[in-house]
C-alpha positions as CSV (number, residue, x, y, z in Angstrom):
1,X,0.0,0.0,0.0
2,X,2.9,2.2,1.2
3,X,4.3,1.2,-2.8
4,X,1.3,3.4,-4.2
5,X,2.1,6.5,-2.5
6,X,5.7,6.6,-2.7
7,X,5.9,9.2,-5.3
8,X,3.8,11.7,-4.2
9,X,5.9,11.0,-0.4
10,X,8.8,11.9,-2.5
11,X,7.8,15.2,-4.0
12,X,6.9,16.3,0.0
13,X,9.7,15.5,1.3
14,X,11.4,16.5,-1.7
15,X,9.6,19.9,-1.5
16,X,9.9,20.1,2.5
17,X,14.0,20.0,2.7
18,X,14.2,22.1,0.0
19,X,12.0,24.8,2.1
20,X,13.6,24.0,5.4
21,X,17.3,24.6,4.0
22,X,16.3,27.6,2.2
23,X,14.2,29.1,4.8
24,X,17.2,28.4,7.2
25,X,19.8,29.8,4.8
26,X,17.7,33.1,4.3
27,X,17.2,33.0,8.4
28,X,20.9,32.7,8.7
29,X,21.4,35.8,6.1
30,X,19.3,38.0,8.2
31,X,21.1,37.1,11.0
32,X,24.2,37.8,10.4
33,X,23.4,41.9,9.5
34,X,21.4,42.8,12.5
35,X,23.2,45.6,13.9
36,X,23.6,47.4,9.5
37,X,19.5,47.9,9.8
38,X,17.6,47.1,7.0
39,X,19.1,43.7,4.8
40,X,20.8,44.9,2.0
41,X,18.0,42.8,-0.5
42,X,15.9,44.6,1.1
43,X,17.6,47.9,1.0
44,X,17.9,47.4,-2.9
45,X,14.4,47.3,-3.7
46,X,14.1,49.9,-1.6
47,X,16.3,52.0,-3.5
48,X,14.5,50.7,-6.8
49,X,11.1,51.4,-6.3
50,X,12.5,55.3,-5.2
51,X,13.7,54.8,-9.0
52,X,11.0,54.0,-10.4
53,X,8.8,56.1,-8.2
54,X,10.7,59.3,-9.3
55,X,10.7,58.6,-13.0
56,X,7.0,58.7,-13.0
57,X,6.6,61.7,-11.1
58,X,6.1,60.7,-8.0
59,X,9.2,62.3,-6.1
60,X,10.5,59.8,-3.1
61,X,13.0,60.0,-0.5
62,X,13.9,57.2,1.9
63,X,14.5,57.8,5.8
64,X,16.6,54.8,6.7
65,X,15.9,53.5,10.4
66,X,18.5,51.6,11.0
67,X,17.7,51.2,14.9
68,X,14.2,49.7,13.5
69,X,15.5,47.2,10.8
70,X,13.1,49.7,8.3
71,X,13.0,52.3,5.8
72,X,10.5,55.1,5.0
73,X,9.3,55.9,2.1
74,X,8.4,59.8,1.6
75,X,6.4,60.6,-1.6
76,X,5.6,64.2,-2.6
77,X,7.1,65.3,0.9
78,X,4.5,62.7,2.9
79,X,5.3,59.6,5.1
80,X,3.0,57.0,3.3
81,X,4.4,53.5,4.2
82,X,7.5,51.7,5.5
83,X,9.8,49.3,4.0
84,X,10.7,45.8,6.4
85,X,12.3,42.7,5.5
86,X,8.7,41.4,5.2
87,X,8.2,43.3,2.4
88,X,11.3,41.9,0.1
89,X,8.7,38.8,-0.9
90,X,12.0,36.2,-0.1
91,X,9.2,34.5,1.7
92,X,7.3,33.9,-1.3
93,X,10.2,33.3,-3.4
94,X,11.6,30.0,-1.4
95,X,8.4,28.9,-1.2
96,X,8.0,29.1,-4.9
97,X,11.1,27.5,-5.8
98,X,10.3,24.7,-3.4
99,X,7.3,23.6,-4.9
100,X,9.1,24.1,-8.5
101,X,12.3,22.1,-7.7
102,X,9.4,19.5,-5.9
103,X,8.7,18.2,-9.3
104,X,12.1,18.2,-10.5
105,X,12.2,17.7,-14.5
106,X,16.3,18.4,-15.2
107,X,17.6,21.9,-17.0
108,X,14.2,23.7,-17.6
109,X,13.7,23.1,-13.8
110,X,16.4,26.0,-13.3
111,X,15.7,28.0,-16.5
112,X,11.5,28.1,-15.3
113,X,12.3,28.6,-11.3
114,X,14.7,32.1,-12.8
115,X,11.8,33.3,-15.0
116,X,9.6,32.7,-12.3
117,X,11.7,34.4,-9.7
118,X,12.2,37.4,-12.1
119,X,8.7,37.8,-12.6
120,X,7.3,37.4,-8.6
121,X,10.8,40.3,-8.3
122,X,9.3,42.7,-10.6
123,X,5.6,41.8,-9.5
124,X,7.2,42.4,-6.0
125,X,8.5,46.3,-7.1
126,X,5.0,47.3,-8.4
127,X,3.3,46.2,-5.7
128,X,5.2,47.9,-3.6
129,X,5.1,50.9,-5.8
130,X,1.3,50.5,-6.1
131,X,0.5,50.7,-2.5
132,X,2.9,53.7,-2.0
133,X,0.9,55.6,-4.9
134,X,-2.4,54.2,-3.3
135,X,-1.5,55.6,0.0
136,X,-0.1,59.2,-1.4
137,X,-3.5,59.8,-3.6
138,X,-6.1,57.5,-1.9
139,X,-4.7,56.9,1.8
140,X,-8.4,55.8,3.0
141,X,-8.2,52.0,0.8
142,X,-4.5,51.6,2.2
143,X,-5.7,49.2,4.4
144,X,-7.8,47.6,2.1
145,X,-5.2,47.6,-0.7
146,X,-1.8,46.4,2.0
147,X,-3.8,44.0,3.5
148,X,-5.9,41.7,0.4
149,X,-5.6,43.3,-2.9
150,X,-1.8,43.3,-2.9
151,X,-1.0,40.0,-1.3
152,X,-3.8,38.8,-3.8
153,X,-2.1,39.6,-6.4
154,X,1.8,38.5,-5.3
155,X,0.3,34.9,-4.2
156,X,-2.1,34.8,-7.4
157,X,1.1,35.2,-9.3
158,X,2.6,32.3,-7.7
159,X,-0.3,30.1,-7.8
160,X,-0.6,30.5,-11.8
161,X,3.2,30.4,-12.0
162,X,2.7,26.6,-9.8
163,X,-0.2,25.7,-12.2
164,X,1.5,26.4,-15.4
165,X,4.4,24.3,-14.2
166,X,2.6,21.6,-13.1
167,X,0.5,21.5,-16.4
168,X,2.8,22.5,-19.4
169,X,6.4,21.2,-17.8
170,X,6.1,18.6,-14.5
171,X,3.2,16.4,-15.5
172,X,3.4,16.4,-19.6
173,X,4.3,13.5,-20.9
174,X,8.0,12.9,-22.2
175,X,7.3,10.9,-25.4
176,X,4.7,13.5,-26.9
């Protein structure tokens, strides 16, 4: 009986190291930069999103709080939201690349797990960017957009990125 399950026990425990080493890995990288603030991942998208922010004419400086482990973002000479290691979507991105490296199918494993990463990155920046807009022009749906829409949309991503995996790369048959 045990015979029938066997692969599907493989792909969990396959998927569960993989999430325990990397979440232990990133744990272990936060660790060791306590006392610089901010991690410097972190810190770059930060320093991005001011970037983009400013180059579509929303003017943003950053108020580093190193004593905090944060950094504030100040759009058109307002406070509207803070940046924390929460925020950098590492979280998301282990647990994405577990599930991906899971089902293990050789080279396109790596190629699809870097596209996906690139894409949850760059869905990552304009969600970050979106609620910083949202809370400079429309501050009362803050809440509303920080709290659902936005984390809606970062874990939709990675659900449809899991789904096209499983469907056009994990499960399709070899000899077609």
């Amino acid at each position: 009986m045990l015979k029938d399950f066997k692969p599907v026990l493989n792909i969990l425990l396959r998927f569960i190291v993989i999430y325990l080493v990397l979440l232990f890995a990133y744990q272990f990288y936060l660790n060791s930069g306590k006392e610089d603030g901010l991690d410097p991942f972190s810190r770059m998208i930060a320093d991005q999103v001011v970037s983009i922010q400013k180059a579509s004419g929303f003017p943003t400086l950053l108020y580093d709080d190193v004593k905090n482990e944060q950094m504030w973002f100040y759009v058109r000479g307002n406070y509207v939201s803070r940046m924390v290691e929460g925020c950098n979507a590492i979280s998301v991105m282990i647990l994405f690349i577990a599930f991906v490296f899971a089902f293990y199918k050789g080279s396109k494993t790596f190629v699809f797990a870097l596209a996906g990463l690139v894409l949850l990155y760059i869905m990552n920046l304009l969600r970050i960017i979106g609620l910083n807009v949202v809370m400079v022009d429309y501050k009362e749906y803050g809440k509303i957009f920080h709290d659902f829409i936005f984390p809606a949309v970062i874990y939709g991503t990675v659900v449809v990125l899991w789904l096209v995996w499983i469907k056009f790369f994990a499960l399709k048959n070899e000899n077609s």
